[in-house]
N, C-alpha and C positions, 0 to 999 in steps of 0.2 A: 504494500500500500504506500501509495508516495502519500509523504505529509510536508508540509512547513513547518517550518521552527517554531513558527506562532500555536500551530497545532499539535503539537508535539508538545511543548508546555501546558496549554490548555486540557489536553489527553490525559497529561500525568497528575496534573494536582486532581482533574474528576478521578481517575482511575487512586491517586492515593486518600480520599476522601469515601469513596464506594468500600475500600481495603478494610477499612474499618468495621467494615457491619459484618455480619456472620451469614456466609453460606452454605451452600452443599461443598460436595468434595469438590467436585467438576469444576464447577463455576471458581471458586477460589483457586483451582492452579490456575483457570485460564489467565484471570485477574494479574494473578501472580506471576503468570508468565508476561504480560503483556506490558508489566510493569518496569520486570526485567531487560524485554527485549527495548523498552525505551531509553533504561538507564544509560547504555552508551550514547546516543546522541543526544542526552539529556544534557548529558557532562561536556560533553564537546558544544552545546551551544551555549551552557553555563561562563566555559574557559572565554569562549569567542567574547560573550557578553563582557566579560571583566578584561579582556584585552580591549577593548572597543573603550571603554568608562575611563582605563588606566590613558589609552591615546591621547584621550580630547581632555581629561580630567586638566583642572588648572592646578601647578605646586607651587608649593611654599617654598622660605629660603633653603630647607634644607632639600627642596627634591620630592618630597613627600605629597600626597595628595593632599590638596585642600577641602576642608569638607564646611559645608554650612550648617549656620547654627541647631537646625534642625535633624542635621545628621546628615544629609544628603552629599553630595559630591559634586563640589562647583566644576562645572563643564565650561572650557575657555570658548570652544567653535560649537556652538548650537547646533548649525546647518553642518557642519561637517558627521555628528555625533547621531541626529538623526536620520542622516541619509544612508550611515553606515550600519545602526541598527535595525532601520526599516528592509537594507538589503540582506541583515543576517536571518530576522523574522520572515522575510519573503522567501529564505531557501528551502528547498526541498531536500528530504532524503525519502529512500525508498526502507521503509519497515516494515516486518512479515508480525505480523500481528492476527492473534483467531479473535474469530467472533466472541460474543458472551452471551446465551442466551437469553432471552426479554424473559421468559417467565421466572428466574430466578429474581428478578424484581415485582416479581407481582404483590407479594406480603408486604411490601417494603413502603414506607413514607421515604419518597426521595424528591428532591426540590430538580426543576426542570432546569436551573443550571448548574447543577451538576450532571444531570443525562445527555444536555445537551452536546457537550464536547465527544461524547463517546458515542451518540446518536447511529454512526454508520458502522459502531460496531456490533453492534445490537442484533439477533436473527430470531425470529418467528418461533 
């Protein structure tokens, strides 16, 4: 399944928010594998992410990143920071991902955004 980066994040906080509730056997490896199978590209868009933040991030005298009072990371090029994150979140990879059966959610109070991200993993 090709996904984006943006989908690929999205995928994972539903899928580790769903991890939490109790299933059958089935349903939880699948979960569980699907979780797995995104960890590496998780991580690989994680490093991308904090390489992109460190680029444009503005330092201090010693070199160090500057951070605002709030905590955040003063970014020096705006335009340069967003156009290079919007192209990391726009990449695709291709991940082999199974479905998860819907009726294993049938018992379940689940809020529609968290189903939504994992919508087309869903099967009848």
């Amino acid at each position: 399944m090709k996904l984006t980066a943006f989908n690929i994040l999205a995928i994972c906080e539903s899928l580790a928010k769903i991890s939490e509730k109790e299933f059958d056997l089935n349903t939880a490896c699948v979960i569980a594998s699907n979780l797995n199978a995104l960890s590496v590209p998780r991580e690989t868009i994680d490093n991308k992410k904090n390489e992109i933040i460190t680029k444009y991030a503005e330092k201090n005298k010693e070199g160090e990143i500057d951070y605002k009072d709030d905590g955040t990371v003063k970014i020096a090029n705006i335009k340069g920071f967003n156009d290079d994150m919007n192209n990391l979140l726009l990449s695709s990879v291709d991940v082999e991902l199974k479905k998860i059966p819907k009726k294993a959610f049938e018992n379940m109070n689940i809020a529609p955004k968290d189903i939504l991200p994992i919508i087309n993993l869903l099967e009848e």
